[in-house]
C-alpha positions in Angstrom: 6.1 -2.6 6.1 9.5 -0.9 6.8 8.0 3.1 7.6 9.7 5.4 5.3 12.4 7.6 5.9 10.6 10.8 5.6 8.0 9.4 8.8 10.8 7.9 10.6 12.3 11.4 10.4 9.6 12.9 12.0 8.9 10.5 14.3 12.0 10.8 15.8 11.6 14.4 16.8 9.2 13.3 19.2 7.5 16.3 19.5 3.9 16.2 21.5 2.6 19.4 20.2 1.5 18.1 16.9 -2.3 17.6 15.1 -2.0 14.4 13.0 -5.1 15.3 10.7 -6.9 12.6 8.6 -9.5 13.7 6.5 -12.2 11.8 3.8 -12.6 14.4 1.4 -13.9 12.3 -1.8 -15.2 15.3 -3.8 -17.3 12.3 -5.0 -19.5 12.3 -2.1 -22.5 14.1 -1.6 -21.9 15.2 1.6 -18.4 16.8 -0.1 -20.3 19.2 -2.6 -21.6 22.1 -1.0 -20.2 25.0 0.2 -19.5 24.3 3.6 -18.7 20.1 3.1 -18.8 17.6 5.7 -15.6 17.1 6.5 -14.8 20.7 7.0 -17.7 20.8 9.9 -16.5 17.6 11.1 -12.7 19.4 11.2 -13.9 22.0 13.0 -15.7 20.1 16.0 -12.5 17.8 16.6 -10.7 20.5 16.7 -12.8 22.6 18.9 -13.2 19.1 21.0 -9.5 18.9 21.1 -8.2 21.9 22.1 -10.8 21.7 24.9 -8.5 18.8 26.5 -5.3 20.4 26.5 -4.0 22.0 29.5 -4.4 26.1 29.4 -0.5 26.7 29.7 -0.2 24.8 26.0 -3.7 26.0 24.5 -2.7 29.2 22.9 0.0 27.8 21.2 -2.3 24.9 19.7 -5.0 27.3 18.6 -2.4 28.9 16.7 -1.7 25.5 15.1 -5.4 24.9 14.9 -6.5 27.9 13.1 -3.5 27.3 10.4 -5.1 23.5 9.9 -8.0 25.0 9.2 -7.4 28.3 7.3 -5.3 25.3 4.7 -8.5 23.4 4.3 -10.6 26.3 3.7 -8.6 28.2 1.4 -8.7 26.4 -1.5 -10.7 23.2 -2.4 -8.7 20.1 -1.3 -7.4 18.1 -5.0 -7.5 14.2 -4.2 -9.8 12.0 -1.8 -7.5 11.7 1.0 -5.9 14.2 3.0 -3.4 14.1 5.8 -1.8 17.0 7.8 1.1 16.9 11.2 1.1 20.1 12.0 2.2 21.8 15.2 5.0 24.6 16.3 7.7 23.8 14.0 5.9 21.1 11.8 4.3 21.4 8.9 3.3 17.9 6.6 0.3 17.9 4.3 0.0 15.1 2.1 -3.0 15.0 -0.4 -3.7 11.6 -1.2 -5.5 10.3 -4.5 -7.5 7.6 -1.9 -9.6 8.3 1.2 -8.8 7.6 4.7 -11.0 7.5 7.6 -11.6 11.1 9.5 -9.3 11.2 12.3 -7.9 14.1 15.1 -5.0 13.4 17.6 -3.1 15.8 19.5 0.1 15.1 21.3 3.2 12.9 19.7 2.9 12.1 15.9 0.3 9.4 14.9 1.0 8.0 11.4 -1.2 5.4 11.3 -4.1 6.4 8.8 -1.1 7.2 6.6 0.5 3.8 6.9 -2.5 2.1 6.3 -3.2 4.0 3.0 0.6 3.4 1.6 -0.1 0.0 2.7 -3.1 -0.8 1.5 -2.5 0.8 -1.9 1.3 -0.5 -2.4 2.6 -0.1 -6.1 1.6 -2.8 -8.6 1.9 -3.2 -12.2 -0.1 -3.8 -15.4 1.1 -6.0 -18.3 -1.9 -5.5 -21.1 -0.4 -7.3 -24.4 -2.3 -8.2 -27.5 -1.9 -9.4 -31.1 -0.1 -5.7 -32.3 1.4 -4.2 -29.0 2.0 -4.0 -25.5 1.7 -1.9 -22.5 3.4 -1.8 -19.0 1.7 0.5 -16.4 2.3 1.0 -12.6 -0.4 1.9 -10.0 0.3 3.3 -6.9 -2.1 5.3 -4.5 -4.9 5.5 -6.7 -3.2 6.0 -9.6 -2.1 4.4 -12.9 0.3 5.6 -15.5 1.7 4.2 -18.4 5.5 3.4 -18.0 6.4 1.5 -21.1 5.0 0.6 -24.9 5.9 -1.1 -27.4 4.5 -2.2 -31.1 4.5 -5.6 -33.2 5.6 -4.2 -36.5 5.8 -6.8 -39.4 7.6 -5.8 -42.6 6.9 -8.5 -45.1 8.4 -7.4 -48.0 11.8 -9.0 -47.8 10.2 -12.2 -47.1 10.2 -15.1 -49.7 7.7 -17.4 -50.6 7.9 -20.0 -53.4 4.4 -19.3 -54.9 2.2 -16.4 -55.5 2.3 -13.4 -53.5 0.6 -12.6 -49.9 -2.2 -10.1 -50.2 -1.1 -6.6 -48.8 -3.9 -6.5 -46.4 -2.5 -9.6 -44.7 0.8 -8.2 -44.6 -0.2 -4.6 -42.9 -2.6 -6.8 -40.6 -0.5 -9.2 -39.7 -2.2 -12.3 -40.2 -2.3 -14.8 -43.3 -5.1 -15.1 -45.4 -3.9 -17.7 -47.9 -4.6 -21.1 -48.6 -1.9 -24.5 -48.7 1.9 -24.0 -49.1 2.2 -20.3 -49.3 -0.5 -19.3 -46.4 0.9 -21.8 -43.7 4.2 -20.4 -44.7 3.1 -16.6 -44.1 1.0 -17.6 -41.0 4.0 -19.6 -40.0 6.6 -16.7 -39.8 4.0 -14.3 -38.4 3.4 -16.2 -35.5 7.0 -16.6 -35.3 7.6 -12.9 -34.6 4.2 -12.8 -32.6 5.8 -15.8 -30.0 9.2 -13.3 -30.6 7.2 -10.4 -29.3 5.2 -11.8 -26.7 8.8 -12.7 -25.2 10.1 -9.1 -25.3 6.9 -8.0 -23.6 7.8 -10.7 -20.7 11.4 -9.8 -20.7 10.2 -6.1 -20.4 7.6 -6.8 -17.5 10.6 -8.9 -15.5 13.0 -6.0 -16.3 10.2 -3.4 -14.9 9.3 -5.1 -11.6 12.6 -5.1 -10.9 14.4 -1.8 -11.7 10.5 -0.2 -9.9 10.9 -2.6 -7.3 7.2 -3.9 -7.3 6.1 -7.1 -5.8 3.0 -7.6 -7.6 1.7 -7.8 -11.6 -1.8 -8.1 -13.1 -2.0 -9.6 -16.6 -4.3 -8.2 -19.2 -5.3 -8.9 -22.8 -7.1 -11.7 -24.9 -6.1 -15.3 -23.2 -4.2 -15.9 -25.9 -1.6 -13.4 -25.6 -1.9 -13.2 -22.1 -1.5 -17.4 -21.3 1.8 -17.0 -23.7 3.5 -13.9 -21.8 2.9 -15.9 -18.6 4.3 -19.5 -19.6 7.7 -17.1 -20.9 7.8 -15.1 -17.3 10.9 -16.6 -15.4 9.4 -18.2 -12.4 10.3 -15.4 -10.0 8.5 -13.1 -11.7 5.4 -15.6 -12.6 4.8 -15.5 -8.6 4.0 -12.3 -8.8 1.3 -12.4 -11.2 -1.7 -12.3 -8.7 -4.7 -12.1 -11.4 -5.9 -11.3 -15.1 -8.3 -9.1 -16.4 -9.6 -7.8 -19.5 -8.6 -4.3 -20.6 -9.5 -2.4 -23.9 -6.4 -2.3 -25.9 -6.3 1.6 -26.0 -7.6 2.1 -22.6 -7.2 5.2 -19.9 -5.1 5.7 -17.0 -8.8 5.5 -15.0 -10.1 2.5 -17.2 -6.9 0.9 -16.2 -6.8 1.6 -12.1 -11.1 1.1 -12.4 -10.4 -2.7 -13.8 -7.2 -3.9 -12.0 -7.4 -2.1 -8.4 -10.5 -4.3 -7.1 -7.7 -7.5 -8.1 -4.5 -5.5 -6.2 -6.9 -4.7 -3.5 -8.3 -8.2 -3.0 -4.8 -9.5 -3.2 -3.6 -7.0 -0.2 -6.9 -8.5 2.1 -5.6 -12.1 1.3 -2.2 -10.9 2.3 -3.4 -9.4 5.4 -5.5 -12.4 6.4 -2.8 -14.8 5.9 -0.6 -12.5 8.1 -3.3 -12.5 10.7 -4.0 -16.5 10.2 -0.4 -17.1 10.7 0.2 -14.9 13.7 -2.9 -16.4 15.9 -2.0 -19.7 14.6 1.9 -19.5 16.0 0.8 -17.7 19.5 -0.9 -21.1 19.8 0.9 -23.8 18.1 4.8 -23.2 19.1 4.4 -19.6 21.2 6.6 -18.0 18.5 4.0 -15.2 18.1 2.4 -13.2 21.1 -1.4 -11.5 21.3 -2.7 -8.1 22.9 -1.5 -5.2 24.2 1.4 -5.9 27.7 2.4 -8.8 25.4 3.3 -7.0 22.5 4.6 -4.3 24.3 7.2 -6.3 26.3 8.1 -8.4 23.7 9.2 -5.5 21.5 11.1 -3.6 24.2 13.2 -6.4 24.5 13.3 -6.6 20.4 12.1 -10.0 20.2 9.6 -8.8 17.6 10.5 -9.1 13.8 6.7 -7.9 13.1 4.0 -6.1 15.0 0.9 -6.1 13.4 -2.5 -4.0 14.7 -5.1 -3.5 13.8 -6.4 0.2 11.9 -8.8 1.2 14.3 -7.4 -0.3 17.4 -6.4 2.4 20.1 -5.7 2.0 23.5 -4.1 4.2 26.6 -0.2 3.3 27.3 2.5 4.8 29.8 6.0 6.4 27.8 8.8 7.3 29.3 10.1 10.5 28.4 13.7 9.7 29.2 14.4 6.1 27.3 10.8 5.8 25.0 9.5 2.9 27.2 6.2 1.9 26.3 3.7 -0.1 28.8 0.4 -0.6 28.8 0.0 -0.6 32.8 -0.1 2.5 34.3 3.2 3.4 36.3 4.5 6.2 38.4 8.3 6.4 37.2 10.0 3.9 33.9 10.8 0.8 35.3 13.4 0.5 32.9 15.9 4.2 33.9 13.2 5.6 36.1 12.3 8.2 34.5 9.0 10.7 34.1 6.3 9.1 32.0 3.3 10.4 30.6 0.2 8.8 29.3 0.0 8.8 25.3 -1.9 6.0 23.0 -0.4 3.0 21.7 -1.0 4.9 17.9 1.2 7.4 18.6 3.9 5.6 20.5 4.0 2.3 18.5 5.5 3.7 15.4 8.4 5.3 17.0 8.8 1.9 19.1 8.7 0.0 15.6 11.6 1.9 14.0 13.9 1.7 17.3 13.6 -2.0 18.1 13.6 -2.2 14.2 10.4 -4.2 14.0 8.3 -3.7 10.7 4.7 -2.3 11.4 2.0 -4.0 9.7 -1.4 -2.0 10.0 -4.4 -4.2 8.9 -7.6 -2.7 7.5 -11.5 -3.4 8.7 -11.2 -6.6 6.1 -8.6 -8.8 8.9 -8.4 -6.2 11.7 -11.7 -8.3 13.6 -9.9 -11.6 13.7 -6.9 -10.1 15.5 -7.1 -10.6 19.2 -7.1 -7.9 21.0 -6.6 -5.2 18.2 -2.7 -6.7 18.1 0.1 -8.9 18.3 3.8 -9.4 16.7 6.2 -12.6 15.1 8.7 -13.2 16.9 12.3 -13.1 15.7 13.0 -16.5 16.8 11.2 -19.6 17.4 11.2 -20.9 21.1 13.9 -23.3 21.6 12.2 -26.8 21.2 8.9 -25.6 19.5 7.6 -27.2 16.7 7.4 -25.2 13.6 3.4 -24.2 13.4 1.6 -24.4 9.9 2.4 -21.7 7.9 -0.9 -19.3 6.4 -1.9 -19.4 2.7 
């Protein structure tokens, strides 16, 4: 994923004075609902743990910054399941989030990755529920669902003409016909006429909203019935994005909504990320158009060969920066062998975003699901196939 604007922003002021805070406080969890939680106790030990390793001349300043961190947590309770804070000096991010992320403390340059992970691994998708009498478009996005659009089959028989009898008026308010021979196949007729009519609106509307929202990915819901005819009238574009079906009460809640369709979206996003993984190990072997570990990834990217790096969530490892020119190696080395300038040790989770946006490389974090068949923690596609390789088998 491309890292948004707002990160890049802060990336760039490559400040090492700032706490990049990741905090699991699910109010759901036992351990969340007493007065003093876990996650507070566990705050204050990383903290305590981290100020411990920072050199005296820069410690008063950081306790400073420490005891804001946590005079925010303990103020008020924390709304959401996720939280994230950068704070430092002359930085101050806090982003509650409506999903958990793992507990985690850095000092030093800006690490984004739990973040990342989270807008990554609960990317937007949307919900088409259509039935018999009306429709429903909703997006979900970080743990949340809301409904965006509506719409209702509304059948006014009374200007319609029949050459027999009358239609009883509790088939015309329901919308379905209840008559026998000539007259009843000729109500049920027209009524499924404007039921085909609406189920293409609904489709049209569902193209139109993936579009103008920008989303990638739509779950279908409703009987089969409606939801096999919406599909077969989705232009085939937009029928790729359909990545599962489930069954949704007609009337249902934002949370029965996000509690029946996010398991499907977040199934979908572990196929996505295994493929990605598949693929990459797959080309490092097959053609050499992919490279694996640490040094390889590294190099490759400094000389913006890489279109993607992809790492793993939890991977972390030590890696050498220059302070002049932002070179990253993961040997140790006295001066940049690149200008010669000072470099200081940092981890490859604070210096690989940065490196991503300014060899313009997309970063692809993987979760616990694929991070275990990466080798080595990570690796990236390369731009360009070697000259003379064969083209390896793509991932499904």
């Amino acid at each position: 994923m491309a890292i948004p604007h707002e990160l890049a922003d802060l990336l760039a002021t490559e400040r090492r004075n700032v706490f990049s805070v990741a905090l699991d406080v699910d109010p759901t969890k036992p351990e969340h609902q007493t007065p003093n939680p876990a996650y507070r106790i566990w705050l204050r030990n990383a903290l305590r743990q981290a100020l411990a390793g920072i050199p005296e001349r820069g410690r008063d300043e950081a306790q400073e910054t420490a005891h804001r961190i946590l005079a925010a947590v303990d103020r008020r309770p924390v709304r959401g399941r996720g939280l994230v804070i950068f704070a430092g000096p002359d930085v101050w991010d806090v982003r509650v989030l409506p999903v958990p992320v793992p507990h985690y403390l850095r000092y030093g340059l800006l690490d984004p990755t739990p973040l990342l992970w989270a807008l990554r691994e609960y990317t937007p998708y949307a919900v088409v529920a259509v039935y018999r009498d009306h429709a429903w478009i909703a997006v979900a996005h970080l743990g949340r669902a809301a409904v965006v659009e509506e719409d209702t089959l509304a059948l006014d028989t009374r200007d319609w003409r029949f050459k027999a009898g009358r239609s009883d008026p509790s088939a015309r308010r329901a919308g379905v016909g209840v008559g026998r021979g000539r007259q009843g196949d000729t109500f049920e007729a027209r009524v499924d006429e404007h039921l085909r009519r609406f189920w293409r609106d609904v489709a049209r509307a569902a193209t139109r909203a993936l579009v103008e929202r920008r989303i990638d990915r739509a779950i279908l819901a409703g009987p089969e019935e409606a939801v096999v005819a919406v599909r077969a009238m989705l232009p085939d574009a937009t029928r790729t994005r359909v990545i599962g079906t489930v069954a949704i009460p007609a009337y249902a809640s934002p949370e029965e909504i996000l509690g029946r369709t996010l398991p499907v979206a977040l199934a979908d996003r572990h196929r996505q990320e295994a493929a990605l993984v598949t693929e990459l190990m797959e080309r490092a072997v097959a053609d050499g158009s992919a490279v694996l570990g640490l040094a390889a990834t590294l190099e490759a990217l400094a000389q913006g060969k890489l279109s993607t790096v992809v790492v793993a969530r939890d991977f972390d490892a030590a890696v050498w920066e220059c302070e002049r020119c932002r070179y990253v190696t993961a040997a140790p080395v006295e001066a940049c062998p690149v200008c010669g300038g000072a470099v200081g040790r940092t981890t490859v989770r604070q210096a690989l975003p940065l490196a991503a946006v300014q060899h313009g490389a997309l970063l692809e974090v993987v979760g616990p699901a694929a991070g275990p068949a990466l080798a080595d923690g990570i690796g990236g596609l390369l731009r360009y196939r070697p000259r003379g390789a064969a083209r390896a088998p793509q991932a499904r």
